[in-house]
C-alpha positions, 0 to 999 in steps of 0.5 A: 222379320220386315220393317214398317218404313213410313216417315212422316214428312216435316218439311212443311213446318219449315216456314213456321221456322223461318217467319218465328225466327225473323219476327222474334229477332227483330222484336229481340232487337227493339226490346233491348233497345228500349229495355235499356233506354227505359230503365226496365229490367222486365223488358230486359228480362223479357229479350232475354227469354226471347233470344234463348227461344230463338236460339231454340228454334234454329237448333230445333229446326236444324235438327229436323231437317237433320232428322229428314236425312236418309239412313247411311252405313254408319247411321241406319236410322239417320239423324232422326236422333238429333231432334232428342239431342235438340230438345235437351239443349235448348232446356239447358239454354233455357236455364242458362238465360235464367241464371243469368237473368235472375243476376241482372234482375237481383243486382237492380234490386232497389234501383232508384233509376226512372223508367219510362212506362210508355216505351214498356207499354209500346214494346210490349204491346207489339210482343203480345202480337208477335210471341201469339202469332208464333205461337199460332204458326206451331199449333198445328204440328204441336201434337207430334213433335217434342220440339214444335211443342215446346217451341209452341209452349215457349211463345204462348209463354212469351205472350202470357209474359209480354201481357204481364209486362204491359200491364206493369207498364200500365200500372207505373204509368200512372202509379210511378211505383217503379218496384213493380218492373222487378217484380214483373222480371222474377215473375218472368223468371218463374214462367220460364223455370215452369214452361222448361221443367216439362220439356227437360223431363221429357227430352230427358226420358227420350234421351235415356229410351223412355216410352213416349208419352204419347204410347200407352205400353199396356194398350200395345201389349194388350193388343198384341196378346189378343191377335188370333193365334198369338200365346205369349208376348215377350221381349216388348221394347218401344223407346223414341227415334226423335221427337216425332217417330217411335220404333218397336220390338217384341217377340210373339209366341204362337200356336199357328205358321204364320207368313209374311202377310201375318207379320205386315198385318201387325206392323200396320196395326201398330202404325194405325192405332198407336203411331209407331212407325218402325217394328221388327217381330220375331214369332216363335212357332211351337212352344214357350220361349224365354225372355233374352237374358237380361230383358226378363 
């Protein structure tokens, strides 16, 4: 059996990571700041959406930089792992920042308190700037990455959020119809639920072996029953090695003596057509074999 080692390199998101973090702490700072001095929940609502994002991205990156870690005795996939193990925290942390969210917001719930419009319109302005220039950063790298998707996810969230803000500012400014900060904070609260539940089932399903949902299986197994000489595949198995990597086994019965060209030929295939970049083939040469016990 060989193996197709061929990772695809990450480093280069790394200032993607740096600029969105720096940009969205100082941005975190002034909204809580002013969210306070300005009565508004929203605003408050808002940082803390913003926070969680940001703790998002430093385990996010953390994780690939892990994930870049050569393979050792006791890890002989290396860390790549750990981006799954990313991805389903920063979920967590997500539903975290909305509970809590969701308490501040209720407890203010028929607050008499004035709330200065003119600062939410300012603050909020510079977060449609800020979350849509993040969100641009991880564009490019969105399709191979659980966790750069979701951080891309979260900041285009964020903008749709910090325009809806605005526009309650606007609309308070010249109204003085304060109910309005609260409902702009649980419409926060429901972005946040709707953009985590994708990336929760999805870390999940990688967490527990899933195909990735970027691999058609039946497309795979389809392929590998029309290669000249095969009779039978068996024993198909794809599951994630991170956010960004797949590996596969499988078993071909065939009717010919295959080599070692037979076997790097497939590997090449698989990491062509469907991206996965670890597979280990066993043939089975002369005959019908079962399936491993367990696996039928």
């Amino acid at each position: 059996m060989a193996h197709d080692h061929q990772h695809t390199p990450l480093g280069h998101i790394g200032n993607a990571f740096k600029a969105g973090i720096a940009l969205n702490v100082i941005f975190i700072v002034l909204e809580v700041i002013y969210g306070f001095l300005s009565n508004s929940m929203a605003l408050v609502s808002d940082a803390g959406h913003n926070f969680s994002d940001v703790v998002a991205l430093v385990f996010s990156w953390i994780a690939i930089l892990l994930s870049e870690r050569k393979p050792t005795m006791k890890f002989t996939y290396g860390l790549r792992r750990s981006t799954i193990l990313a991805a389903l925290f920063n979920t967590i942390l997500l539903l975290v920042a909305v509970a809590f969210l969701l308490y501040e917001t209720i407890d203010r719930i028929g607050s008499t308190d004035v709330i200065k419009s003119g600062n939410i319109i300012i603050i909020s302005s510079a977060g449609i700037i800020i979350n849509g220039l993040t969100a641009w950063l991880f564009m490019k790298g969105k399709k191979h990455d659980l966790n750069i998707r979701s951080a891309f996810v979260h900041f285009l969230a964020d903008t749709l959020v910090s325009a809806g803000v605005l526009l309650a500012g606007i609309i308070m400014f010249f109204t003085a119809i304060w109910w309005i900060d609260t409902v702009v904070s649980f419409i926060i609260i429901v972005v946040i639920l709707y953009s985590s539940y994708r990336l929760l089932i999805d870390s999940v399903s990688l967490a527990l072996d899933a195909v990735p949902e970027n691999i058609d299986i039946r497309a795979v197994r389809k392929y590998l029953g029309s290669i000249k000489g095969v009779d039978g595949v068996h024993d198909l198995h794809i599951w994630a090695l991170s956010t960004s990597a797949a590996a596969l086994t499988v078993h071909l019965v065939t009717d010919i003596r295959t080599d070692v060209s037979f076997i790097s030929g497939i590997q090449q295939a698989l990491l062509d057509k469907y991206g996965i970049e670890h597979s280990t083939i066993q043939v089975e040469f002369g005959g019908k074999s079962e399936p491993c016990s367990g696996y039928r």
